[in-house]
Backbone bond lengths (Angstrom), bond angles and torsions (degrees), N, CA, C in turn:
res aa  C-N    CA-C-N  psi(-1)  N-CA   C-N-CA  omega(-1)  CA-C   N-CA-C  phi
1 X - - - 1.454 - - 1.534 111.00 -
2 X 1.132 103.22 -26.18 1.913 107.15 -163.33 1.221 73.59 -82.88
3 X 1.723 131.60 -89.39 1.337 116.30 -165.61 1.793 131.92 -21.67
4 X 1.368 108.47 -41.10 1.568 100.28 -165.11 1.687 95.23 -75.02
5 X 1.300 122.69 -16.44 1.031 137.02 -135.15 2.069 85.65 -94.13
6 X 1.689 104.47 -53.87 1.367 113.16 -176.76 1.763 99.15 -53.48
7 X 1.739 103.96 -44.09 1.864 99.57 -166.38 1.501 103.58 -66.12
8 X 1.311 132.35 -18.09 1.423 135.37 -173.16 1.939 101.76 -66.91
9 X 1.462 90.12 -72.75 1.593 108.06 166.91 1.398 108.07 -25.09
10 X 1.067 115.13 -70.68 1.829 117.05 174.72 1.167 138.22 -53.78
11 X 1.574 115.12 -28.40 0.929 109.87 174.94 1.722 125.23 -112.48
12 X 1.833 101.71 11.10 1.390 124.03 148.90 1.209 116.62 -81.27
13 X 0.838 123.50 -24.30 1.953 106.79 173.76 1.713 111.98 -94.13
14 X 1.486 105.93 4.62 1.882 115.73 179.40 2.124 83.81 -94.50
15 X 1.443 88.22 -41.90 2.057 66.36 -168.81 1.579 104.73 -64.45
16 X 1.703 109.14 -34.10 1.548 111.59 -168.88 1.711 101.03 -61.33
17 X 1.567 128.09 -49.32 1.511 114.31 159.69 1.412 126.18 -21.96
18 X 1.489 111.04 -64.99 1.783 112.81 -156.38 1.809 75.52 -92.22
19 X 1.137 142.92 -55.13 1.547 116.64 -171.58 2.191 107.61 -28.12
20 X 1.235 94.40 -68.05 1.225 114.96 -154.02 2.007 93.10 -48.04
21 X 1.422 90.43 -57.72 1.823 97.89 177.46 1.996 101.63 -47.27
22 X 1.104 110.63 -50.48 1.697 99.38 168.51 1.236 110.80 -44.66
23 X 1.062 107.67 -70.26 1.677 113.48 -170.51 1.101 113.08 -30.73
24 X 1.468 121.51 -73.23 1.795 121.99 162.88 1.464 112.08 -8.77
25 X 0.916 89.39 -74.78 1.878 118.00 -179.30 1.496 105.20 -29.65
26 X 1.055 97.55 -61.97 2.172 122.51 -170.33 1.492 103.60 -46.12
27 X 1.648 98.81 -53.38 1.469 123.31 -174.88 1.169 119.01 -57.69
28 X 1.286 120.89 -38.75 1.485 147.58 -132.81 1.813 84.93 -110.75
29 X 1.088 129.24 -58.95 1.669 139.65 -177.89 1.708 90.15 -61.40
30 X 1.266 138.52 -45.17 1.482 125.59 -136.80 1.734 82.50 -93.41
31 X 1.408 109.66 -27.32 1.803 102.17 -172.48 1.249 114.99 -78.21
32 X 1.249 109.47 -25.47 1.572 117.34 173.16 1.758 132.32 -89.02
33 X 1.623 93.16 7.64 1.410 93.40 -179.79 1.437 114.44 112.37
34 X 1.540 126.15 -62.74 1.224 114.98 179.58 1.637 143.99 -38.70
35 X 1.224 103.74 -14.88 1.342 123.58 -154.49 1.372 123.26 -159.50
36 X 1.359 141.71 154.74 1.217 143.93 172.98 1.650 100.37 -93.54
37 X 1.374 97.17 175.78 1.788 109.93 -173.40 1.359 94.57 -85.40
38 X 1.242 127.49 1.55 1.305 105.35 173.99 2.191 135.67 -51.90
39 X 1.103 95.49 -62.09 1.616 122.89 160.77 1.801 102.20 -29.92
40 X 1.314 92.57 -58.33 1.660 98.37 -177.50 1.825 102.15 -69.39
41 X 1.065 135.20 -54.28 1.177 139.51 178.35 1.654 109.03 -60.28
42 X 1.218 123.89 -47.89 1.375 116.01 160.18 1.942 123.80 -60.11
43 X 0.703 66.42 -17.00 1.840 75.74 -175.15 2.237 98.93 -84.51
44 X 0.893 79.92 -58.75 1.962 89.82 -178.19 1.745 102.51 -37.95
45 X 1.693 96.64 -54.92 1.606 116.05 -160.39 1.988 95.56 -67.32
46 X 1.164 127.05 -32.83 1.116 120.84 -163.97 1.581 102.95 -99.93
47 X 0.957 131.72 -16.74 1.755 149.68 154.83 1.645 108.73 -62.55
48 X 1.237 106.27 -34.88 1.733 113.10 159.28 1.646 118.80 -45.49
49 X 1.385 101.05 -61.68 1.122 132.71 -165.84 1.991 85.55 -70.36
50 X 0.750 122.05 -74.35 1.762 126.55 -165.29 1.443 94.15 -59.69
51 X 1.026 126.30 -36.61 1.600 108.84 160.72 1.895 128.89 -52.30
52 X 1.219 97.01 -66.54 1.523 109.04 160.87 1.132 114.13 -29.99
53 X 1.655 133.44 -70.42 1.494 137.38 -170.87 1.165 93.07 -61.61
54 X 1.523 139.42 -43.27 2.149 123.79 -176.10 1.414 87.37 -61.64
55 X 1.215 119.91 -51.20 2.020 93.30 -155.71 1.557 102.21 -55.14
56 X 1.361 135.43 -54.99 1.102 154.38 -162.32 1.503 77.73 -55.17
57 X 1.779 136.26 -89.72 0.892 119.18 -130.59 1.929 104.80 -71.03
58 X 1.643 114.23 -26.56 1.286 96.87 159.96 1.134 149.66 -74.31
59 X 1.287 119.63 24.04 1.360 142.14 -171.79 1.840 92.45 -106.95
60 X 1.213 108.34 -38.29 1.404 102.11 -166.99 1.595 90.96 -85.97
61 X 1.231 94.48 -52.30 2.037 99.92 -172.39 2.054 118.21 -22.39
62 X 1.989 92.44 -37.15 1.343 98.58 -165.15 1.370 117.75 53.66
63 X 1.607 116.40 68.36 1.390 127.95 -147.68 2.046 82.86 -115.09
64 X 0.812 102.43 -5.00 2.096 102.92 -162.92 1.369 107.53 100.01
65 X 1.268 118.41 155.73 1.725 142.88 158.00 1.477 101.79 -43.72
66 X 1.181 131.91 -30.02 1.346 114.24 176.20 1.480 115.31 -94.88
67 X 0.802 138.25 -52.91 1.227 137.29 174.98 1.922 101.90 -52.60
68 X 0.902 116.65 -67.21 1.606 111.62 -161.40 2.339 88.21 -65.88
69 X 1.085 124.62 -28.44 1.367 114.16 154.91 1.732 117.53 -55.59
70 X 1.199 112.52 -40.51 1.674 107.23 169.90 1.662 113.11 -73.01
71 X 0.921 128.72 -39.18 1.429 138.43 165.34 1.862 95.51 -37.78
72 X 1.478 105.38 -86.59 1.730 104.79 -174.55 1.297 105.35 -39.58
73 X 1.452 137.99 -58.17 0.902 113.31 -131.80 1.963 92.88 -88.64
74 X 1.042 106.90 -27.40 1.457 112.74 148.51 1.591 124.51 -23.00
75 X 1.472 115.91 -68.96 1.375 110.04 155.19 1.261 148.87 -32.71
76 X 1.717 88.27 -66.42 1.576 95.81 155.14 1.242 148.37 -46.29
77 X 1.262 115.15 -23.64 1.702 143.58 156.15 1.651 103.61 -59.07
78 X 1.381 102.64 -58.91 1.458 97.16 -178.66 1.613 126.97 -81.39
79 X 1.338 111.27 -4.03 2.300 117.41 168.07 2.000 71.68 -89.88
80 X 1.111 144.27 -49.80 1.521 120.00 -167.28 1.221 101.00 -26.27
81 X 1.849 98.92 -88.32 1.315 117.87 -158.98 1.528 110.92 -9.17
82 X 1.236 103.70 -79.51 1.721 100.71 -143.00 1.728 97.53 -73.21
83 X 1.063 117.53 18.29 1.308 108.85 175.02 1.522 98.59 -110.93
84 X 1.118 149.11 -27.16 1.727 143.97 132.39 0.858 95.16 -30.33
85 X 1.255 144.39 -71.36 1.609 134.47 -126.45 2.227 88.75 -87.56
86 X 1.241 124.68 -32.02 1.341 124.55 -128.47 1.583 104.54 -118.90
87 X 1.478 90.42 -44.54 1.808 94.37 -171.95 1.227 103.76 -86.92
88 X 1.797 87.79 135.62 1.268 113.60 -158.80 1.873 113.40 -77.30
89 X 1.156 104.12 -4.69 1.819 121.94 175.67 1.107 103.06 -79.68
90 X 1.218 124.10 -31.56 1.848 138.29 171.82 1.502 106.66 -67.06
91 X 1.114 131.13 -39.40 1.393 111.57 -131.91 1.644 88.44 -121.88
92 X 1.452 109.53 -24.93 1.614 107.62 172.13 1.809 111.00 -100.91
93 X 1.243 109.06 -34.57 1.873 110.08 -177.86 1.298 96.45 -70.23
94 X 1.622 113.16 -56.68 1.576 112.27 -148.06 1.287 91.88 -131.49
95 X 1.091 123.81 97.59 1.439 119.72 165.62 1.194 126.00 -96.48
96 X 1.691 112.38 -4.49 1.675 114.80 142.71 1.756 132.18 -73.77
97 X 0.936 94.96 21.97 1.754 116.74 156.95 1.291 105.75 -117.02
98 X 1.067 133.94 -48.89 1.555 126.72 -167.59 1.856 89.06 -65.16
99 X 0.757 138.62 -34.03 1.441 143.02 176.27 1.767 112.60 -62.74
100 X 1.196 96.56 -11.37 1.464 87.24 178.99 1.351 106.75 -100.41
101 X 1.476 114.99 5.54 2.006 128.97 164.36 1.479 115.76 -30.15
102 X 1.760 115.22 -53.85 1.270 131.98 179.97 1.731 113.71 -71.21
103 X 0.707 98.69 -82.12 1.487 110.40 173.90 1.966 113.93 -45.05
104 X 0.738 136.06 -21.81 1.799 157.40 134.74 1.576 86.40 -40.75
105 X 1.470 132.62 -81.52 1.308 138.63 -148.23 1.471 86.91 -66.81
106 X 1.307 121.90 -67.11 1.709 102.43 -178.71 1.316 137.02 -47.89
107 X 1.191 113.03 -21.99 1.611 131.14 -175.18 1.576 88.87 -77.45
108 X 1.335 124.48 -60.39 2.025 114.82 177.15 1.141 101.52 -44.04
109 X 1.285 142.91 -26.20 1.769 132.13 -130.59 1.829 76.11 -100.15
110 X 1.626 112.15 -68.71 1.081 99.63 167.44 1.555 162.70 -12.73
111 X 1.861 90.73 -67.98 1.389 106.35 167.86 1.315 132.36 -63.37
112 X 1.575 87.34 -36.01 1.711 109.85 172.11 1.577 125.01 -62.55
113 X 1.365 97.75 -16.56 1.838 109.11 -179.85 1.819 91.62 -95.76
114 X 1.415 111.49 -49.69 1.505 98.82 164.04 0.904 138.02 -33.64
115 X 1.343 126.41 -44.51 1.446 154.14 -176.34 1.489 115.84 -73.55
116 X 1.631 113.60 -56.67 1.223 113.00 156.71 1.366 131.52 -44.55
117 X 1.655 110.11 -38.55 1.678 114.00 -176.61 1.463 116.58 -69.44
118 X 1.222 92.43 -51.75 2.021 109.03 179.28 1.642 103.58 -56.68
119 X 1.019 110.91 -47.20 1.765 106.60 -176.11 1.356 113.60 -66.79
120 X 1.467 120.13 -23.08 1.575 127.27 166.80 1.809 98.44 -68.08
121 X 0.970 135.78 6.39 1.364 127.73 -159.25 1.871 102.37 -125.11
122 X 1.729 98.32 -43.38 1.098 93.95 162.81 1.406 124.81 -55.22
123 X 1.029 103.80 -64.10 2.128 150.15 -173.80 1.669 89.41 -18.31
């Protein structure tokens, strides 16, 4: 169980990689015209969700306190996001927080390659 549990872990933070690289992407089309933020906003909301199932599955994985600590705090980056990107106290009071939307998204891109490496270590 722990094993299928480590290959789960691993190969949720490879979708949370190429999700996140979409996302860019999503973002990147909606600023230039092609597209609305939707794609990008669907993509964030379902990267939520693929976060959630790693904590869960590193909790089961029994990966160590550090790793299933990079997992949370992983999450937590990702309930941020869409509240930079969304709340509306952000985006009209302080819109140098809503600015910290991007840079938030790089910090996952990061952790998330963290996350991927260390779980190859458990695995």
């Amino acid at each position: 169980m722990k094993r299928a549990a480590r290959i789960v872990l691993r190969s949720l933070a490879l979708v949370l990689l190429i999700g996140v690289g979409f996302g860019v992407y999503a973002a990147g089309l909606a600023v230039f015209g092609a597209t609305t933020f939707a794609p990008h906003s669907a993509t964030g909301f379902l990267l939520l969700l693929v976060g959630l199932l790693m904590l869960i599955s590193s909790l089961i994985a029994g990966g160590g306190q550090r790793l299933t600590g990079l997992v949370a705090l992983l999450l937590f980056l990702l309930i941020l996001q869409p509240v930079l990107a969304l709340a509306p106290v952000f985006r009209i009071d302080a819109p140098v927080i809503s600015a910290i939307h991007p840079v938030n998204g790089f910090a996952i891109l990061l952790l998330a390659h963290t996350v991927w490496r260390r779980s190859a270590q458990v695995a």
